[in-house]
C-alpha positions as CSV (number, residue, x, y, z in Angstrom):
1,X,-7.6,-12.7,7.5
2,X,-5.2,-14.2,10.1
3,X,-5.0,-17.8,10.0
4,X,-6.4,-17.5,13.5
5,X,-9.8,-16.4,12.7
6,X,-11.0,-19.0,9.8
7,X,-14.2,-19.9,10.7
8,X,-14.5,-23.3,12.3
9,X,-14.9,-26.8,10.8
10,X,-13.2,-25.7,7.2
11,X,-9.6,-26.9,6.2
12,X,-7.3,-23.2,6.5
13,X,-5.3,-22.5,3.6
14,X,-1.6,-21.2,4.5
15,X,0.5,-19.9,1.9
16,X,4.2,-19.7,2.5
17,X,6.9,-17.2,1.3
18,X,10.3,-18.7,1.8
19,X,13.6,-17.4,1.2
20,X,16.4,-14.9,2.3
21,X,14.5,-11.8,2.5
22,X,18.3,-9.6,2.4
23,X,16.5,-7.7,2.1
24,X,12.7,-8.2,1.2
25,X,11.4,-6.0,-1.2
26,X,8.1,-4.7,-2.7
27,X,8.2,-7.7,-5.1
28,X,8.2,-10.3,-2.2
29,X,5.4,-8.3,-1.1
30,X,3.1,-8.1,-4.7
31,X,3.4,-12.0,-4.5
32,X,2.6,-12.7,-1.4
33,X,-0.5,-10.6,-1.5
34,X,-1.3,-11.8,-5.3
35,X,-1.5,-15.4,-4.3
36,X,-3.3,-15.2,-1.5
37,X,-6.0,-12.8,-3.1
38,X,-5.9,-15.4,-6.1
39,X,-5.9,-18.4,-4.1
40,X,-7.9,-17.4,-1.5
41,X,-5.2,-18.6,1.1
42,X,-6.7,-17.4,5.0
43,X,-2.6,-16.3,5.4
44,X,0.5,-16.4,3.6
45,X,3.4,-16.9,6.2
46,X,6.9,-15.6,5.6
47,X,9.7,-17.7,6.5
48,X,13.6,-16.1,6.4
49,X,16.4,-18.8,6.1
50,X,18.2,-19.7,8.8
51,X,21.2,-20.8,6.7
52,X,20.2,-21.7,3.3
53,X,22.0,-25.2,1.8
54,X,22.2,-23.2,-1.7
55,X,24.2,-20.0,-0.7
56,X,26.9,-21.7,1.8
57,X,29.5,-19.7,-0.2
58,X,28.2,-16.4,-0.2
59,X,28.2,-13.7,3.1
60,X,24.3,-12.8,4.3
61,X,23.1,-10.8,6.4
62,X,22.2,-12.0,10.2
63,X,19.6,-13.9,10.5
64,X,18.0,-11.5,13.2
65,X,18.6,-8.6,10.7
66,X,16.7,-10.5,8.2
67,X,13.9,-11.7,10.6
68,X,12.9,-7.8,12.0
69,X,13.4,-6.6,8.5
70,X,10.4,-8.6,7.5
71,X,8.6,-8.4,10.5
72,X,8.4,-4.7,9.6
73,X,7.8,-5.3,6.0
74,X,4.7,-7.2,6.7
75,X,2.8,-5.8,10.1
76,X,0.6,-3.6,8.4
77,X,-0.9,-6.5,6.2
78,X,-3.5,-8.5,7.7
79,X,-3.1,-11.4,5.9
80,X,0.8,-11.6,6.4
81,X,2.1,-13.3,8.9
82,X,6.0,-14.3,9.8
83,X,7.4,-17.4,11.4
84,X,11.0,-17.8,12.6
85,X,10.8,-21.5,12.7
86,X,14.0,-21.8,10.1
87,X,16.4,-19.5,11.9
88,X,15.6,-21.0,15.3
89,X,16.6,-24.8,13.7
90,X,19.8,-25.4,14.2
91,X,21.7,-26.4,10.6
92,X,20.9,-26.3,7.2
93,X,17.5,-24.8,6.4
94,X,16.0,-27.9,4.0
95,X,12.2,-27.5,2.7
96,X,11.2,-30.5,3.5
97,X,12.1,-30.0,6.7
98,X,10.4,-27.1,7.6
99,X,7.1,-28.5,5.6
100,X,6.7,-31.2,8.0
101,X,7.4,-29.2,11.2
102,X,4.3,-26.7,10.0
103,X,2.1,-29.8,9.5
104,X,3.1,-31.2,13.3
105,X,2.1,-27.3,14.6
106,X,-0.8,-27.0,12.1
107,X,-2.5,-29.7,12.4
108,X,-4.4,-31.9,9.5
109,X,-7.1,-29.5,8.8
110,X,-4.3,-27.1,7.1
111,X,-3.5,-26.8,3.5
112,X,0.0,-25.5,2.2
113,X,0.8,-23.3,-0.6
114,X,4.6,-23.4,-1.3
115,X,5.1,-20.2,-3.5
116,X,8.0,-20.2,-5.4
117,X,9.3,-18.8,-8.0
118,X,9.3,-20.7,-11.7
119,X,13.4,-20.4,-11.8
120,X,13.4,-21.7,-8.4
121,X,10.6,-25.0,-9.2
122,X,13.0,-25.9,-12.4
123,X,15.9,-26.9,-9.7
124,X,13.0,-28.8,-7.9
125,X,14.9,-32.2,-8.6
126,X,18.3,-30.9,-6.7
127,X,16.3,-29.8,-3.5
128,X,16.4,-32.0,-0.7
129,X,13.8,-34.6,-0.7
130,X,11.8,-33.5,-3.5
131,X,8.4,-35.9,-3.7
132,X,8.4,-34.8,0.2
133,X,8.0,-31.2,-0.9
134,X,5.2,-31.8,-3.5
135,X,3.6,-34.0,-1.1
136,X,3.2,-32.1,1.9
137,X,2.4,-28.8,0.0
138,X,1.1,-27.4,-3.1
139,X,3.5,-25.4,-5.2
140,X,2.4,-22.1,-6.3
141,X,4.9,-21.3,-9.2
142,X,4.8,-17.5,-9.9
143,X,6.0,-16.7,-13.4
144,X,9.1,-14.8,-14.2
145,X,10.3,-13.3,-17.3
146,X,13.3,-15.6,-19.2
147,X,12.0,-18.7,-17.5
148,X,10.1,-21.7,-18.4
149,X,9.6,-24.7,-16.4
150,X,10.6,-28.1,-17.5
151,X,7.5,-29.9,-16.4
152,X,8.4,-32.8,-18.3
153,X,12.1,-33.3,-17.1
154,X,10.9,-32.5,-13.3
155,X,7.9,-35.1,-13.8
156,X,10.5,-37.7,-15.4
157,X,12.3,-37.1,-12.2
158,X,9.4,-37.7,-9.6
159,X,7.4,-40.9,-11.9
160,X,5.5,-41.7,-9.1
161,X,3.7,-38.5,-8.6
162,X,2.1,-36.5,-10.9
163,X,2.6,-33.4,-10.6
164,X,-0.2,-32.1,-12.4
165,X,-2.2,-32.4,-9.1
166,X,0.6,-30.4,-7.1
167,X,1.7,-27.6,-9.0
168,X,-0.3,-24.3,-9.6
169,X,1.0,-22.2,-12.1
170,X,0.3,-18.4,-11.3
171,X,0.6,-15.4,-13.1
172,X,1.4,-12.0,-11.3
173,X,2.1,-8.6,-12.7
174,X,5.7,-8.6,-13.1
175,X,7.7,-5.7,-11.0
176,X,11.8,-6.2,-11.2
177,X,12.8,-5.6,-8.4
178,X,16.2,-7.1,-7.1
179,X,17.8,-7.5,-4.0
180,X,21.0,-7.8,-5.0
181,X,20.7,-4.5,-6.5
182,X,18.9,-2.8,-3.5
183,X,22.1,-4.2,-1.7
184,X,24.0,-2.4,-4.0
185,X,22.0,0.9,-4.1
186,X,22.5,1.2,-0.4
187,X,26.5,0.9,-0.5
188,X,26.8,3.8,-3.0
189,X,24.2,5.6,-0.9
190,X,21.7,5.3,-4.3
191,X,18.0,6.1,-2.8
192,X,15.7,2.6,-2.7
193,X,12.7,4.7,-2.5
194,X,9.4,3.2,-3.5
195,X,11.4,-0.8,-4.1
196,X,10.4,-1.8,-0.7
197,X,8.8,-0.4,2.6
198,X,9.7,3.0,4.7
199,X,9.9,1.6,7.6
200,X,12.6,-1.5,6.1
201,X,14.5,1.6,4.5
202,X,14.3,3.5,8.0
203,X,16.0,0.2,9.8
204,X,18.6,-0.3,7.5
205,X,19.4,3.3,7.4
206,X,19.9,3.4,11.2
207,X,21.4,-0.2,11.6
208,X,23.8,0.8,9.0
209,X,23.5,-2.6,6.8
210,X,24.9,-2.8,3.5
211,X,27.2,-0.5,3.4
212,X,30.7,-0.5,2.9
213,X,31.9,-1.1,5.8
214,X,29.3,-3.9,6.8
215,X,29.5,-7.2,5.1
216,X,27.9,-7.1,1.9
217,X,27.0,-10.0,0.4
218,X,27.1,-10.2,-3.5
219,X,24.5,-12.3,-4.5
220,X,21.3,-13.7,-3.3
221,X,19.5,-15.0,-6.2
222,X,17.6,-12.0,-7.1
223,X,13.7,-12.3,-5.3
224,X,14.5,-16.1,-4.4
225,X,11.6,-17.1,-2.3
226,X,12.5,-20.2,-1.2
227,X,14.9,-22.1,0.4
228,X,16.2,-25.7,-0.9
C-alpha cells in the first residue's frame, strides 16, 4: 500500500531504506519488504546518498546512476517507494538531517522506521547527532551474521534516552549478497544473475557501469543501508 492511500484519521507508518544503493541488490530488496510485512509499515521509502560523510575517500557511482538504478529496482513493488531528497541537498548527506526534513513534508501524523543494519546501529554513537536520530524515528535493526550490538555501550552513550523504547530488533532470513562483489562481478564480466533485478542488470549492462574502464569504486560497506 502506497503511503498515499492509508485510510484517513490513523498515524501512517513509513519505513526508510537508506544508503548507497551502488548498486542495490536483492538483499536491499528482502529487507525492505520483510520489515514492512513485519511491521506493518503503509511504505518503506528508499533514499540513495547524495554524498555520504562515511565514504568521502572512496570513488561511487553518480548519484543519478544510483537514483534510476533503484527507481527500477523497486517500481514493480507497491509498497516501495523512492525519494531523492538526499541527492538534491546540497553537502554531506547526515541522517538527522534528512529525518527532520521527512517530518516537515510528512506531517505529525507519520511514524518513521529507520532500518538499518545491526553493524551499522553499533557505530550509532559516531553518527551525526545521534539522540536526534532515535528521537525522530524508530530504528529497525536487521540482524546480520558476525554482529552483535552493544546496547549497553550505545545506551551509556545516549543516558538520557532509553533506547529500549526506540530500537526494534528484527530478524530476516539472511541472503549474502554484496555489492562490492556485484561491482566486481561486473568488471570481470562474471554473470549477477538472480543477486538483484533484470531490469537493474539490463541498465548497467547498457550504461556500461562498473567496468574497467568506468570508475569502480572498491568498497561500499557491503548492503549498508544507511547513511551517517
Amino acid at each position: 500500500m502506497s503511503i498515499n492511500e492509508t485510510k484517513p484519521n490513523t498515524r501512517r507508518k513509513l519505513g526508510l531504506m537508506g544508503g548507497t544503493f551502488d548498486p542495490v541488490h536483492n538483499g536491499h530488496l528482502l529487507i525492505a519488504n520483510e520489515a514492512g510485512w513485519r511491521l506493518e509499515l503503509d511504505a518503506v521509502l528508499f533514499i540513495p546518498t547524495g554524498d555520504p560523510p562515511h565514504k568521502q575517500n572512496l570513488n561511487i557511482t553518480p548519484a543519478r546512476r544510483r537514483l534510476e538504478m533503484v527507481r527500477l529496482a523497486t517500481q514493480d513493488n507497491p509498497l516501495f517507494e523512492v525519494s531523492p531528497i538526499e541527492i538534491e541537498r546540497p553537502g554531506l548527506s547526515y541522517t538527522a538531517q534528512t529525518l527532520q526534513a521527512l517530518h516537515e513534508d510528512y506531517g505529525e501524523e507519520t511514524d518513521f522506521y529507520f532500518i538499518i543494519g545491526v553493524d551499522a546501529a553499533a557505530e550509532l554513537l559516531s553518527w551525526n547527532e545521534p539522540d536526534q536520530v532515535v528521537t525522530l524515528a524508530k530504528l529497525v535493526v536487521v540482524n546480520r551474521p558476525g554482529f552483535d550490538l552493544p546496547l549497553a555501550k550505545l545506551q551509556a552513550g545516549l543516558p538520557q534516552i532509553d533506547l529500549n523504547e526506540h530500537l526494534i530488533l528484527l530478524d530476516v532470513p539472511l541472503v549474502e549478497i554484496s555489492s562490492t562483489e556485484i561491482r566486481h562481478r561486473v568488471s570481470q564480466h562474471i554473470s549477477i544473475r538472480y543477486l538483484l533485478p533484470e531490469e537493474v542488470i539490463a541498465y548497467i549492462e547498457r550504461e556500461k557501469i562498473y567496468l574497467p574502464q568506468a570508475a569502480l569504486p572498491v568498497a561500499d560497506g557491503e548492503a549498508q543501508i544507511h547513511a551517517h
